[in-house]
N, C-alpha and C positions, 0 to 999 in steps of 0.2 A: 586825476589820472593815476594806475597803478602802476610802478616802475619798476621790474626784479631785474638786481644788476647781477653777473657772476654765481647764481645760484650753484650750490653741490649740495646732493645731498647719495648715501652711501649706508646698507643697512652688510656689514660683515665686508666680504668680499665682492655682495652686487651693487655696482655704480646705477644708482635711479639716475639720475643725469649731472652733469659736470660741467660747470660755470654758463648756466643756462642764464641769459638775458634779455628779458621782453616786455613793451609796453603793452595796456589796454587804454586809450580812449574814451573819453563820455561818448555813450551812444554807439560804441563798438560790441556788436552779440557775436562771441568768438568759440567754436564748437574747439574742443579741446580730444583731441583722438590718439590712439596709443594701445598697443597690445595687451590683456590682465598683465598685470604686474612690470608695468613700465613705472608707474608713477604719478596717474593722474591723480588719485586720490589724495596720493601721499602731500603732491603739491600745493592742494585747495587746504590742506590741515596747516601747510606752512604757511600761508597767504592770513588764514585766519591768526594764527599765533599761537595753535595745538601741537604743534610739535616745531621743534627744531631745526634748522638747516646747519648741513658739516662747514658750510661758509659763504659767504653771499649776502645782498640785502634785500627787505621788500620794502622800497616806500612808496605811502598817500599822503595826500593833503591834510591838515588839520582840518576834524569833524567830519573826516568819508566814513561813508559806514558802507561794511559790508555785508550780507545777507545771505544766508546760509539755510539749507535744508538738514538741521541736525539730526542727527542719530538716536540721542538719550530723547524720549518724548515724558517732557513733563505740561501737564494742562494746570490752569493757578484759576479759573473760570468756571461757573456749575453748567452754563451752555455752550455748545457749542458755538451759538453766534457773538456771545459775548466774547467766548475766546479769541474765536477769529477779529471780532474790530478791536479787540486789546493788542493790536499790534499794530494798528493804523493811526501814523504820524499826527499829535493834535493838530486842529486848526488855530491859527489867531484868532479869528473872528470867531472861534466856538460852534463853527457847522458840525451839524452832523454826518459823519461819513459812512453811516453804518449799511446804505443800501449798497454802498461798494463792497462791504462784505458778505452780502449776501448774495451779489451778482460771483464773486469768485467762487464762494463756494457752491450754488446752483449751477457752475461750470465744470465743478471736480465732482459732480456725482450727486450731490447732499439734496434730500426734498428739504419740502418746507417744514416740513415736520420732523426732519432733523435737526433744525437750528434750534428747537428745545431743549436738547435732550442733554444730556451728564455724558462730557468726552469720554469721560473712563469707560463706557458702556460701550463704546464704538469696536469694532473690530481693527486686530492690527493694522489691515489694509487702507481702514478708513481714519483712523488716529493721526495717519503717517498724509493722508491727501487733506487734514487739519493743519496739521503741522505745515507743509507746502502751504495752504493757502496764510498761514501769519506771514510765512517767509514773503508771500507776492505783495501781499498788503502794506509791510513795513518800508516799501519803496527808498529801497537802502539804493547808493551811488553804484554800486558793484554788489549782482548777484549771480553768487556759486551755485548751482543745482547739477547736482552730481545723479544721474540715474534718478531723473523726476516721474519718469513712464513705466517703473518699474510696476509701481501697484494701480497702477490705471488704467481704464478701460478705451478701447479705441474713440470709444465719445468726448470721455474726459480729455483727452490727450490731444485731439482733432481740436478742442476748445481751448488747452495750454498754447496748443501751436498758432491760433486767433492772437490769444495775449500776448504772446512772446513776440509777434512781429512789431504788434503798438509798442514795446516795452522803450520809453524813453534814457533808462540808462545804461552802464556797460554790465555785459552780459559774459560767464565762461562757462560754457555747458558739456557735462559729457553726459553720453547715451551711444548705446547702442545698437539704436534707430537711427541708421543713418540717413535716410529721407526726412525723418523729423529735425532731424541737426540742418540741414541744408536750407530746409525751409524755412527756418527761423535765425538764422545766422548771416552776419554781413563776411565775418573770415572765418581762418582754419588756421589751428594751431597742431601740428602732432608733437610730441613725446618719441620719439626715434633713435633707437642706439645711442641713449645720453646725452641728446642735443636738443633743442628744440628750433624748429621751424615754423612760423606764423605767415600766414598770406593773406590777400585779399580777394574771396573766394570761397569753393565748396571744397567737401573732402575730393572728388575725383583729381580736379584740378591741382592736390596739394601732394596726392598719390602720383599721377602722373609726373609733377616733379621730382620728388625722392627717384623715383625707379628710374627716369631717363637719369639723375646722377650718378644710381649705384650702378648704372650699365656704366657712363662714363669711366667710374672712377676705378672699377673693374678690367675693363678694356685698360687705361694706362696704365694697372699696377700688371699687368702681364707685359704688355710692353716694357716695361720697367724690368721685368723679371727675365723677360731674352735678353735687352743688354747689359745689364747686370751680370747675366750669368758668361754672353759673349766676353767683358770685360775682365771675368775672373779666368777664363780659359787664356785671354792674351797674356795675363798678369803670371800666369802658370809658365805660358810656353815659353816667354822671353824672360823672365827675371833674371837669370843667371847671363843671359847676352849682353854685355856691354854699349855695344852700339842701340841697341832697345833702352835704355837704363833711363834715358830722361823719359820716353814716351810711356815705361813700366809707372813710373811716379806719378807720371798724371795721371795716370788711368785709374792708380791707387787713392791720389786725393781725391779725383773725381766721383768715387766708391765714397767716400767717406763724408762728403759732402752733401750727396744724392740723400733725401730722408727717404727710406724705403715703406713699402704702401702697404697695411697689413690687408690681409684677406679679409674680407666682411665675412661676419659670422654668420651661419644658416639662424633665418628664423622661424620658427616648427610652423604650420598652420595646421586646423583641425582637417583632416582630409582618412575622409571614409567613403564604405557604401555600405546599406542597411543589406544583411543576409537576406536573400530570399527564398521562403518556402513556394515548394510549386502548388500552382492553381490553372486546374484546365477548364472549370467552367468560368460564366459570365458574373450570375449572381452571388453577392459574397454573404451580406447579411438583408435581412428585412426589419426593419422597427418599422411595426403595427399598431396607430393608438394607443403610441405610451401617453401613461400619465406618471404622473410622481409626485410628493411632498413632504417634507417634514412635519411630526406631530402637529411641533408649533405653531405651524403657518401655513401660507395659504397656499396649493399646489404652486408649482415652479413650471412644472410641461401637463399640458391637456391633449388627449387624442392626435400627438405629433407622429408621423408617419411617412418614411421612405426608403427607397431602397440603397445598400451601396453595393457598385460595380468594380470590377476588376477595374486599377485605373483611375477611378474615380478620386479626385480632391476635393476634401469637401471641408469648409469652416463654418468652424462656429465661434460667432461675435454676437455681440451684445454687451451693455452697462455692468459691471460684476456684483456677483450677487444675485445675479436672478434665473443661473443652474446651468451653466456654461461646462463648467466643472463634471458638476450632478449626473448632468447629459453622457457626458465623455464615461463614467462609473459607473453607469446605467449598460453605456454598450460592453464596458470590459467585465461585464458579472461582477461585478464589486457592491451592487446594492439592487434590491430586487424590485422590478415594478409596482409602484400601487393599484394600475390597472394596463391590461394592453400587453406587449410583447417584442423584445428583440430575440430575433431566431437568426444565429447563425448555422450557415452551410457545413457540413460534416466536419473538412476537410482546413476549414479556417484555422490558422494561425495567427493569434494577434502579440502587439510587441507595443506595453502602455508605459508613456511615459506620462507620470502625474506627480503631483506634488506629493501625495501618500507615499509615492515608492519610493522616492528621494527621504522621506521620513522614516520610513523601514530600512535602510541601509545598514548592516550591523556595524558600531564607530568602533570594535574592536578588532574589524578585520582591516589587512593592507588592502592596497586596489586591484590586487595580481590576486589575491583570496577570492574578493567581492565578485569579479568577473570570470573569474571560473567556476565559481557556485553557480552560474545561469546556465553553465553547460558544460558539466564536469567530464564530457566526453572530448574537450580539445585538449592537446598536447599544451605543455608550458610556453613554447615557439608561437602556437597561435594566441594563446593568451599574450602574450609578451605583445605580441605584433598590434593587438587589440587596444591594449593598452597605449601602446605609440600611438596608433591614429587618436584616440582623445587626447593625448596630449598629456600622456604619466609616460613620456620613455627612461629606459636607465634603470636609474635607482629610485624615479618617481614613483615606479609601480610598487615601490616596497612602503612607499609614505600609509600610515593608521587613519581611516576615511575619521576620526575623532581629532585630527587637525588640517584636515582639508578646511577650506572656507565651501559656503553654498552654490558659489561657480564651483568647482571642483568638484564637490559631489555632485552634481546635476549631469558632469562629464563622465562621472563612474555610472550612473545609472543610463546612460547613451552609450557605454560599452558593455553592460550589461544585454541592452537591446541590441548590439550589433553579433553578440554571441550568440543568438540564436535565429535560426531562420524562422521569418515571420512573412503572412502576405498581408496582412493589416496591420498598419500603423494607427494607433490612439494619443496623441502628443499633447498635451496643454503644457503650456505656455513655454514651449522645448527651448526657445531664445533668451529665455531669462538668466542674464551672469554671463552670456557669452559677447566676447567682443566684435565689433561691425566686419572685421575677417570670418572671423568665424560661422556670422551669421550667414555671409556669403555660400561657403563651405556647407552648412547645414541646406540650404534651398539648392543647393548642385545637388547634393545627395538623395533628397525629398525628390526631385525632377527624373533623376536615373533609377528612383524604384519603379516597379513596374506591378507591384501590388495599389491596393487603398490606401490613402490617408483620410484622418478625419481627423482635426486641426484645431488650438485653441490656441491664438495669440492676438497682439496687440498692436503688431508692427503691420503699417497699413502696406509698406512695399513688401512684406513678406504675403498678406493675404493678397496683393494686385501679382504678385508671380508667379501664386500657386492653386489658388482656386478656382472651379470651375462653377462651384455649388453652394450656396450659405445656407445652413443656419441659425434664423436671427429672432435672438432673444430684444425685444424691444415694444416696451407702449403694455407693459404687463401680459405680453403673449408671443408664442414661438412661431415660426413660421419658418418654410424652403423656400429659400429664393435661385430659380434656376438661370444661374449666371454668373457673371465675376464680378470681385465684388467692384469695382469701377462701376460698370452698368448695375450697380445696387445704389450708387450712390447716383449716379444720374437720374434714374427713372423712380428708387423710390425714396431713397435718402432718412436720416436719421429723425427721429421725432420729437426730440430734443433739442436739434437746429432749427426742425420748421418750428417748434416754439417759441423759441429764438426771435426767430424771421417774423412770425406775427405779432409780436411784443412790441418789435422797432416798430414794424408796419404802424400801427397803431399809435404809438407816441410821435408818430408823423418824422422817423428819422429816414426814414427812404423815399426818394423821388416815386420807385418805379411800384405801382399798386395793385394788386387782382389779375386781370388779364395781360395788362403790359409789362406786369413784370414775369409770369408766365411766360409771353412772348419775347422777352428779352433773353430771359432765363436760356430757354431752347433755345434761339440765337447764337447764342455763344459757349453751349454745349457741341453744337456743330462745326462751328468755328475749331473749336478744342480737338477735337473729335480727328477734323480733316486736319491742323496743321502739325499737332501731337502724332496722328499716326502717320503724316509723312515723315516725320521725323523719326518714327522708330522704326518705319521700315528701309531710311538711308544708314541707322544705325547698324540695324540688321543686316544687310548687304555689305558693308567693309568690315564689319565681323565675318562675314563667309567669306570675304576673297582674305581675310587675312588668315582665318581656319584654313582656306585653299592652299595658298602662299606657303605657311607654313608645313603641311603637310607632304609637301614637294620638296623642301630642301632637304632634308635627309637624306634621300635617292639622286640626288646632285650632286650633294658632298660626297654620299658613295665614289659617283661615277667621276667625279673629280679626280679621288687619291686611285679609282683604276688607272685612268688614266696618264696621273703621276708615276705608277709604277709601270705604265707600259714607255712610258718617256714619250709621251703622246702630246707633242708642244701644242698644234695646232688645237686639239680638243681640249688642254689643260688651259690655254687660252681663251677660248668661247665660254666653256663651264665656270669659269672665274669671272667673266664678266656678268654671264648670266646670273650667278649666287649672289654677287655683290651686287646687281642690277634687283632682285628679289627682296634682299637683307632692307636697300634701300626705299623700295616701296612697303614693304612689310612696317618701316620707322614711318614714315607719310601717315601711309593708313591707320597708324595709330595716333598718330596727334590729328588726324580729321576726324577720330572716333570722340576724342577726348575734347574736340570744339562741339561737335554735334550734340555729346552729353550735354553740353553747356547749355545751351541753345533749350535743349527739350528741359533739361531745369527749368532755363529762364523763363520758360512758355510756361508750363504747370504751374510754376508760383503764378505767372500774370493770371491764368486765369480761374488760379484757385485764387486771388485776390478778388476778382470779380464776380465771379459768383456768392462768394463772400459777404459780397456788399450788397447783394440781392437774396441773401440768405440759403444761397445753395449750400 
């Protein structure tokens, strides 16, 4: 078991956290959540014994090991699969264990004819899903993986999220998938204004506590602040009166006594909306029979062809590497067809966010320079204002993009895009560096354009909330699939799991076979279907009375203080009961929203376990 008693730790004047104290458990997968620059990182480097803590202890047992996703990649191996089972615990008996590292790494991406090859030759992306697979292999007591989905493709990830539920020991994960943290975690740990909290549980459940406290604790430190302040007005008016002179004293000890509640401090969140340029027709662009490829190699897209509409959301997924990217730099003129044609509409506006433009960022401008180069026509007030919604307010905007980190610049090139009006969005992988608030934040604003998007990411709750259309690179060919991606995975699903699913089949580890497992399959696709979507259309429904609810008190509390000022008892009395009759079902309907999440969790894990087991 790992034990951190009284942790501090403190970089100048900002407090990471202060006498933080918390066990992990064998067999505890514990999702670790917290705003950029809380500390989660900082904490996995103390736990390993890479940096220091200002005071505090961490212990384990004699001979725990812990297991880590490093940073520095050194390979000591001429193969790839050699690498990988060089991390794999000897046996006594001298078995060999070597097909278990070929099952993990055929799960993070690798053919077979990559487990030949010299790591050094691999690209960064695929170096870093090596390295991950020795970390899974060395079946350490306690494993760290800090941002494991970073360079992984929704396949790969869909198959960590397999392993991570079997994973026998204790687990501290962070990501910023937060569907991915839920599904594979028994608790929640956040990182929060210098404390830390651990439950048994999902993040919702771990959110929904903090906020009903900071409402609490909010609520008494204003109570605290009227009698407080009533106490200092008596201590005023009577001090000099005699006969007052004992009840002046207490009310003074009692001041003195009382520990007074400081104000919580605001905490920033990304909150924007993307500029929009206007568009009065329907059709925005046509791709007609592209093709594409590199000298090297063998085409990436063959005669792909569709249109995009005003409105339209559309992703593009697929195993990386096989032009996901390409596709996206193909639409924004950044590389010119090998055969075929994207023709945009006159009048198109597009706004690309790609890894290239994060690479072009000049590292000697500030971020108040950087974002007003996109559109040297705003005043410094709207630049300034720009730079707030990503999250450089103050003196932030003055910081040299050559000591941001790559969350930070990925923020400056999202203020770059919000500085100009756009009705096309072109985005890969826009959620990469940013934390599970903020990815929130980004899918609001994705939802309130009213332009296209076309989409490249990895978070499956980001493609389930926002596409209508896929994209899908898979099986060495591209294809539209006209739907979301949910009914992508029902009807046609990945071809890498059905591989999967006929591997088991065959080595006789599944009951259900050919037709009955087909008919099982369906079964409990409908099952899902019908008890998931009552469940989020009960979700849905105490979201609108609570949108309802809320939207009404304003005009209450108006008509309240009129009627306070007309000296209107009888109406000052119904309106009070009323607001407080509202406030109090507005708190209801949120912890029945907050049971209901549960529920529709617990359902999607059951039966994404079970499909699972039938190789859905």
């Amino acid at each position: 078991m790992l034990t951190v008693t009284d942790l501090s730790k403190s970089y100048g004047r900002q407090t990471l956290f202060d006498g933080v104290s918390f066990q992990v458990a064998p067999g505890e997968r514990v999702g670790v959540v917290g705003r950029n620059g809380t500390g989660k990182t900082t904490l996995f480097r103390i736990l390993l014994g890479e940096e220091a803590s200002d005071s505090g202890t961490v212990g384990v047992p004699a001979g725990y090991r812990i297991g880590y996703l490093a940073q520095q990649l050194r390979f000591d191996h001429p193969s790839v699969l050699e690498e990988a089972a060089s991390a794999l615990p000897p046996r006594e008996d001298g078995t060999d264990d070597t097909y278990r590292a070929k099952a993990v790494l055929a799960g993070l991406g690798f053919s077979e004819g990559d487990f030949s090859r010299d790591p050094a030759v691999l690209s960064g992306g695929f170096q870093v899903r090596l390295n991950l697979a020795r970390t899974l292999l060395s079946a350490p007591d306690l494993l760290l993986l800090d941002e494991p989905t970073n360079y992984l493709d929704v396949v790969s990830i869909r198959w960590l999220g397999r392993f991570l539920r079997g994973w026998r020991g204790a687990l501290l994960l962070i990501t910023h998938d937060r569907d991915f943290m839920d599904g594979v975690t028994t608790h929640t740990m956040a990182i929060h204004r210098g404390r830390v909290r651990k439950i048994s549980g999902g993040t919702e459940k771990l959110y929904a506590q903090i906020l009903q406290e900071e409402e609490i604790h909010e609520q008494t430190r204003m109570n605290d602040e009227k009698k407080r302040k009533d106490a200092e007005i008596f201590i005023a008016r009577f001090r000099a009166q005699a006969t007052k002179a004992r009840a002046v004293q207490s009310r003074i000890k009692a001041l003195a006594r009382h520990e007074r509640l400081e104000k919580l401090s605001e905490i920033r969140d990304l909150d924007f909306r993307f500029a929009e340029a206007p568009f009065t027709g329907k059709w925005m662009m046509e791709v007609r029979d592209l093709s594409f490829g590199y000298d090297a190699g063998p085409p990436l897209i063959e005669g792909l062809s569709f249109p995009v509409a005003k409105g339209d959301r559309i992703a593009v997924v697929g195993p990386n590497g096989r032009g996901k990217t390409t596709l996206l730099r193909l639409l924004a003129g950044e590389l010119p067809p090998s055969a075929g044609a994207v023709k945009p509409t006159v009048n198109l506006k597009i706004g690309y966010f790609g890894q290239t433009n994060v690479d072009r960022l000049r590292p000697e401008h500030t971020v108040e320079e950087e974002v007003r180069q996109a559109n040297p026509a705003l005043t410094r007030t709207q630049v300034r204002t720009l730079c707030g919604a990503v999250m450089f307010g103050g003196g932030a905007a003055e910081k040299r993009l050559s000591v941001l980190s790559g969350g930070e610049r990925s923020r400056v090139l999202l203020g770059k895009i919000l500085a100009t009006p756009v009705n096309l969005l072109l985005l890969d992988e826009p959620t990469n560096h940013l934390d599970q608030e903020s990815v929130d934040a980004f899918v609001e604003a994705v939802n309130a354009f009213e332009g296209a998007v076309i989409l490249v990411t990895h978070i499956e709750r980001v493609l389930s909330a926002l596409a209508s259309k896929l994209v899908v690179f898979d099986g060495g060919k591209v294809d539209v699939f006209d739907g979301g991606y949910r009914d992508f995975l029902d009807r046609v699903g990945w071809r890498a799991e059905a591989a999967e699913e006929g591997k088991a089949r065959h080595s006789g580890s599944r009951p259900a076979k050919g037709r009955d497992a087909r008919r099982e399959r369906a079964r409990i696709v409908a099952l899902r279907s019908k008890e998931i979507g009552a469940l989020r259309k009960a979700v849905e429904s105490v979201e609108a009375e609570i949108l309802l609810l809320e939207s009404r008190l304003p005009g209450e509390e108006e008509a309240l203080i009129e009627a306070s000022r007309r000296s209107d008892g009888a109406a000052v009395r119904t309106l009070k009961s009323t607001t407080f009759a509202a406030r109090m079902r507005i708190e209801g309907l949120f912890r029945e929203m907050v049971a209901l999440g549960e529920r529709l969790q617990e359902k999607e894990r059951t039966y994404a376990s079970e499909l699972e087991e039938l190789g859905g």
